[in-house]
Phi, psi and omega in degrees: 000314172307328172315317196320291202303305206278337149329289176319323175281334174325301179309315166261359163294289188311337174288301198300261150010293178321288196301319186333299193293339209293349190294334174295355190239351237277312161318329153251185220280162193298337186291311154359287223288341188291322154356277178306311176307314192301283194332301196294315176275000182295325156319338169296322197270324173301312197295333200288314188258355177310293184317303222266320186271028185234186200023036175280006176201139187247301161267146166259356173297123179200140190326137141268014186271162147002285191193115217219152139266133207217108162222098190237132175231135182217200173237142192238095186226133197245195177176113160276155140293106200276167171251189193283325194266046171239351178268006207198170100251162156246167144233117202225111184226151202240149196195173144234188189238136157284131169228148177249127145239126108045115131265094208054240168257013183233158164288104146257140170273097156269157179253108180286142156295122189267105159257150201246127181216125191265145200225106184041047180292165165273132155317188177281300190272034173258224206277137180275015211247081163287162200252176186260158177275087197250133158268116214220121184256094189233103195193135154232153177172167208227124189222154169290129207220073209036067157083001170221112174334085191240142204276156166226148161244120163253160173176082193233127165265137187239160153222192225172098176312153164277210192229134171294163152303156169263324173226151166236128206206163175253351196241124182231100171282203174172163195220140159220159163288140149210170168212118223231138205226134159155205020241131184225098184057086173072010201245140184244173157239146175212148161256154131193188214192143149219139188323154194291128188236140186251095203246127188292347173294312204252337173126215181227147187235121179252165183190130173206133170232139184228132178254181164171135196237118176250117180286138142300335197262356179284344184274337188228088194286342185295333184317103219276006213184161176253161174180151215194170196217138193226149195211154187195125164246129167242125182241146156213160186195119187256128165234167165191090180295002151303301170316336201050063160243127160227155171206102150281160201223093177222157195200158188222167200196144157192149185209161182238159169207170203225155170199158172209137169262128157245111179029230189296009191223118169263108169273115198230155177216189164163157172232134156227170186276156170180166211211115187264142135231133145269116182253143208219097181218125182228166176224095180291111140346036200309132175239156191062209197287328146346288163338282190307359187236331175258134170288119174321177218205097186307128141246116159265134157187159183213120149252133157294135142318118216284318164325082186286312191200173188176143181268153193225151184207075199232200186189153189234126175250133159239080190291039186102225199312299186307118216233152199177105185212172170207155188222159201245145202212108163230098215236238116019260179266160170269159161191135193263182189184138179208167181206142148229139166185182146242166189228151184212000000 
């Protein structure tokens, strides 16, 4: 469960993190940090649904009669595998600048047209070393000047550190309780859940998941094999009303799957569908001198998950109660999945 907590706190450290730092881009415009924020977490939201969507079945086996008992509760810990570009982004975003030019004896403030352009930055998981930040001014345009129309040219580079990785790793593990109940006409249900935890840095953090698993093979009793059909929602969600920081987490899964028992060894497969959403929402502060010129400034944004679909490939030993098993999960990303528990 702890494994859980802090994959998840990655997402709102880093969120967090973002508004500390952004008084440095703080000139441009709010989409500029939504942009940047999407972009720094997105490897979080992948690996977060990569995890979260694996081990949701061990067996296709499910009771068929009327009404059976079935109970298995174990731990479920999955691990994705990152690629080289889950460490890195570019970005290129459009923005403006407050700039002062010279007329004579007075100071005009104009707000310039901007580009904001990032080059190999870090992720949430990359290099903890931020790379630089360049703001690129290029704009003629003409302004009035007690009644006369006069030309001005900017043509200014501001550049301006990013933001570092918080960790740089290849691997994003996770752990959830998970338990599965039933069987009343074929259905088995599984959950899972961990109790609301109040972490001071980061708020509170919630996580509730519901599956429901059906046999297929009670329609076809001739079948040499079980299959079964599975449908799974999971939400987490961190607030913190100090901050006015929230981040949701929801994902939906369906799969068909197949399994054969040779005595104590199930060998199971399965394909599945599957849907990431992250909703991100905070309100950056301006800090130092900034404060005086800039109003806080709501960043809103939901990145989807890179993860569409994935082949499941696994074995299950069932040793009495003690049940033990791992699968190969191949979509997007690899992600390996193992479980212990019992089943009775």
């Amino acid at each position: 469960m702890r494994r859980f907590t802090l994959v998840l706190a990655f997402l709102i450290l880093s969120t967090g993190r973002l508004a500390a730092q952004e008084s440095d881009l703080a000139q441009t415009l709010s989409d500029v940090g939504q942009s940047y924020a999407s972009a720094y977490v997105k490897p979080v939201v992948d690996a977060l649904g990569m995890d979260l969507n694996s081990g949701l079945f061990h067996t296709a086996k499910v009771n068929n009669n009327f009404f059976g008992f079935h109970l298995y509760f174990g731990i479920k810990v999955f691990n994705t595998f990152l690629n080289t570009e889950d460490q890195f982004f570019n970005l290129q975003s459009s923005g403006s600048v407050p700039l002062t030019t010279r007329i004579g004896n007075t100071d005009v403030t104009m707000d310039v047209p901007a580009t904001l352009t990032v080059d190999n930055a870090p992720t949430v998981f990359g290099n903890e070393d931020p790379n630089t930040v360049m703001v690129t001014v290029r704009h003629d345009t003409t302004i009035s000047f007690l009644g006369v129309l006069l030309p001005v040219s900017f043509d200014t580079t501001f550049t301006q550190k990013g933001i570092g990785g918080l960790v740089r790793t290849d691997n994003v593990p996770a752990a959830i309780p998970q338990i599965e109940f039933g069987t009343i006409l074929g259905t088995n249900l599984m959950v899972r859940w961990l109790p609301t935890q109040n972490i001071d840095t980061v708020g509170k953090i919630e996580f509730f998941g519901i599956g429901v698993q059906h046999s297929v093979s009670q329609y076809l009793p001739r079948l040499p094999f079980d299959l079964a059909v599975q449908f799974a929602w999971q939400h987490a969600k961190q607030s913190d009303p100090v901050t006015n920081q929230k981040v949701e987490f929801t994902s939906f899964a369906t799969n068909a799957e197949i399994s054969k028992k040779f005595g104590i060894l199930t060998l199971y497969s399965g394909l599945q569908l599957e849907d990431t959403k992250v909703d991100v929402a905070y309100t950056f502060v301006p800090v130092g001198n900034v404060a005086d010129v800039l109003d806080p400034v709501p960043i809103n944004f939901t990145r989807t998950g890179i993860n569409k679909g994935r082949g499941i490939l696994g074995f299950t030993l069932n040793l009495g109660p003690f049940t033990t098993n791992g699968d190969v999960n191949i979509g997007k990303r690899t992600v390996i999945s193992a479980g212990v528990g019992f089943t009775f």
